[in-house]
C-alpha positions in Angstrom: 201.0 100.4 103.0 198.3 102.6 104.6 196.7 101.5 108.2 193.2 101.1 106.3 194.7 98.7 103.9 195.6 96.5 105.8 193.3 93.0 106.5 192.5 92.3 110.3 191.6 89.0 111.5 189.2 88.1 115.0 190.8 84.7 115.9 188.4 81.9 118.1 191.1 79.6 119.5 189.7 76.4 121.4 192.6 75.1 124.0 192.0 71.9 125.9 192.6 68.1 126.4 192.0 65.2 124.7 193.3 61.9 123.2 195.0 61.7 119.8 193.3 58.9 117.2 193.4 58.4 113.6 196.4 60.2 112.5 196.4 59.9 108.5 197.4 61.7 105.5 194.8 63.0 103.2 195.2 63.6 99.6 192.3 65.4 98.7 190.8 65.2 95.0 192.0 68.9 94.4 195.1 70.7 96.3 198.0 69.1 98.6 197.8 66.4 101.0 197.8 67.2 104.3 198.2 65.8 107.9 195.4 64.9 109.9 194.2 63.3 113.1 191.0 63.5 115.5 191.3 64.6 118.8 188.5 63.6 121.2 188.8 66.0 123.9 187.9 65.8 127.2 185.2 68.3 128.9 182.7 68.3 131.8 184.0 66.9 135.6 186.9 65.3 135.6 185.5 62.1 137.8 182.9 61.5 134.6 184.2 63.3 131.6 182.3 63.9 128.2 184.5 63.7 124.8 184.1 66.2 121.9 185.1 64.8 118.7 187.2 67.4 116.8 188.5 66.0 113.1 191.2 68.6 112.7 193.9 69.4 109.4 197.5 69.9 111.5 199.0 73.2 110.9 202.4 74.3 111.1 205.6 72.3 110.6 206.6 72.3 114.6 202.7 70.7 114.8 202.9 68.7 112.0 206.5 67.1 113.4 205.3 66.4 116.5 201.8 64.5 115.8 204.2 62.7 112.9 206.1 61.3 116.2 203.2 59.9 117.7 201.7 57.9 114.5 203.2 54.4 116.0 202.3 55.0 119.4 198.5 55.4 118.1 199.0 52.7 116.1 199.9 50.7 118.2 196.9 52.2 120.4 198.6 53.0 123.5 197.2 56.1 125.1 198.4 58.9 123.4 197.0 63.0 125.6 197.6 66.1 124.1 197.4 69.1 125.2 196.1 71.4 122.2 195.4 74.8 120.7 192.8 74.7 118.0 191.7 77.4 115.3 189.3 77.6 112.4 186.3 76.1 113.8 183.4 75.3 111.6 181.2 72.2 111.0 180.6 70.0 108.3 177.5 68.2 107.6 177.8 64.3 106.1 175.0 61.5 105.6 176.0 58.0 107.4 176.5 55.7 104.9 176.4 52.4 106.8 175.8 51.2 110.3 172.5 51.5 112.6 172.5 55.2 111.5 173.1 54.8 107.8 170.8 57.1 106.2 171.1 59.6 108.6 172.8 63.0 108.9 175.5 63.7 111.1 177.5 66.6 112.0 181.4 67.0 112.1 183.4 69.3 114.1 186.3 70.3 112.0 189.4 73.0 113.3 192.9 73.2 112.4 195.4 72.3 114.9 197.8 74.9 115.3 199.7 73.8 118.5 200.7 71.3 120.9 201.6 72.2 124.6 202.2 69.1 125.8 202.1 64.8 125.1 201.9 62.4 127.0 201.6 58.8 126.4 200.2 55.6 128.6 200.3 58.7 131.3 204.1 59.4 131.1 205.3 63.2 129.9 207.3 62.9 126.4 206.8 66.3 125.8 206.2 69.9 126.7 206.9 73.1 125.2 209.0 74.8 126.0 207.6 78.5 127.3 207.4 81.5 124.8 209.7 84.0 125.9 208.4 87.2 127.4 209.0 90.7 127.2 211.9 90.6 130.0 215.1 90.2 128.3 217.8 91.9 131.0 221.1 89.3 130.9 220.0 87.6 134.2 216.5 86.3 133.1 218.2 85.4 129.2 221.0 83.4 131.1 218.5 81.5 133.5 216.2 80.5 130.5 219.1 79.6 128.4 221.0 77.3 131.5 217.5 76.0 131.9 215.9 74.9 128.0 216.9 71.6 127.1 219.2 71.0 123.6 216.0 69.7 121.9 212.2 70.3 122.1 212.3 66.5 121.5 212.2 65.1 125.3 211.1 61.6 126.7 210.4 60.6 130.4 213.5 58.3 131.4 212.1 56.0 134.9 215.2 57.1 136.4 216.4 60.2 135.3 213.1 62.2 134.4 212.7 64.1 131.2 215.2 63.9 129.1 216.5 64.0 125.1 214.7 61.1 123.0 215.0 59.9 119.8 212.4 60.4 116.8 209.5 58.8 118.1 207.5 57.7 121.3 
């Protein structure tokens, strides 16, 4: 394939904070259900923060896995903080059909939510990511990352012991 065949993409990635609600599966009147959640992320000072409500379709199996893990947690409405990489931002229009503002139009912030740094939950580390590898690969450097990375990306906080393996969920 010739160079001006080929498609190019600008990507718009929006990285930040914010707590995980409403995680769901939707099965949309045409296609394959998907996951989703909303993430209302945190922005301004951080002594008075602001919350932008992102409703976002969770893309990626890794992604997908991990949000999965923290369905009960949510559920069971502890406080669940991501950090977040999201993609695809556009926004979608609606009419409030009931409440004080039925009538009324709103505006939705959708994105997809292609990855997940970090997770913490009622403040405690359960997760982090483990850090892409970079363009250094002499023995010394492979070896140190390799006595260093955990079995699992699936980690928990132990009280006593600090991160370590977990089971399934949170």
């Amino acid at each position: 394939m010739n160079p001006s065949s080929e498609k190019s993409y600008f990507d718009l990635h929006i990285t930040g904070l914010g707590y995980l609600n409403r995680i769901r599966e939707v099965q949309p009147r045409k296609g394959d259900a998907f996951l989703a959640c909303d993430i209302a992320a945190l922005n301004g000072p951080s002594d008075s923060p602001d919350y932008r409500r992102f409703d976002v379709r969770v893309s990626g199996s890794e992604a997908q896995h991990l949000i999965r893990r923290c369905q009960q947690a949510v559920e069971a409405e502890r406080k669940v903080l991501i950090g977040f990489r999201l993609g695809d931002l556009w926004a979608d229009t609606f009419t409030y059909s009931k409440g004080k503002r039925a009538g009324e139009q709103g505006v939705s912030l959708k994105a997809r939510l292609l990855f997940v740094s970090w997770i913490k939950v009622d403040g405690q580390l359960v997760y982090k990511a483990e850090p892409k590898a970079t363009d250094d690969t002499s023995p010394e450097s492979v070896s140190a990352v390799a006595e260093d990375a955990p079995a699992s990306n699936d980690v928990t906080v132990d009280s006593d012991q600090g991160v370590t393996a977990s089971a399934e969920s949170f």
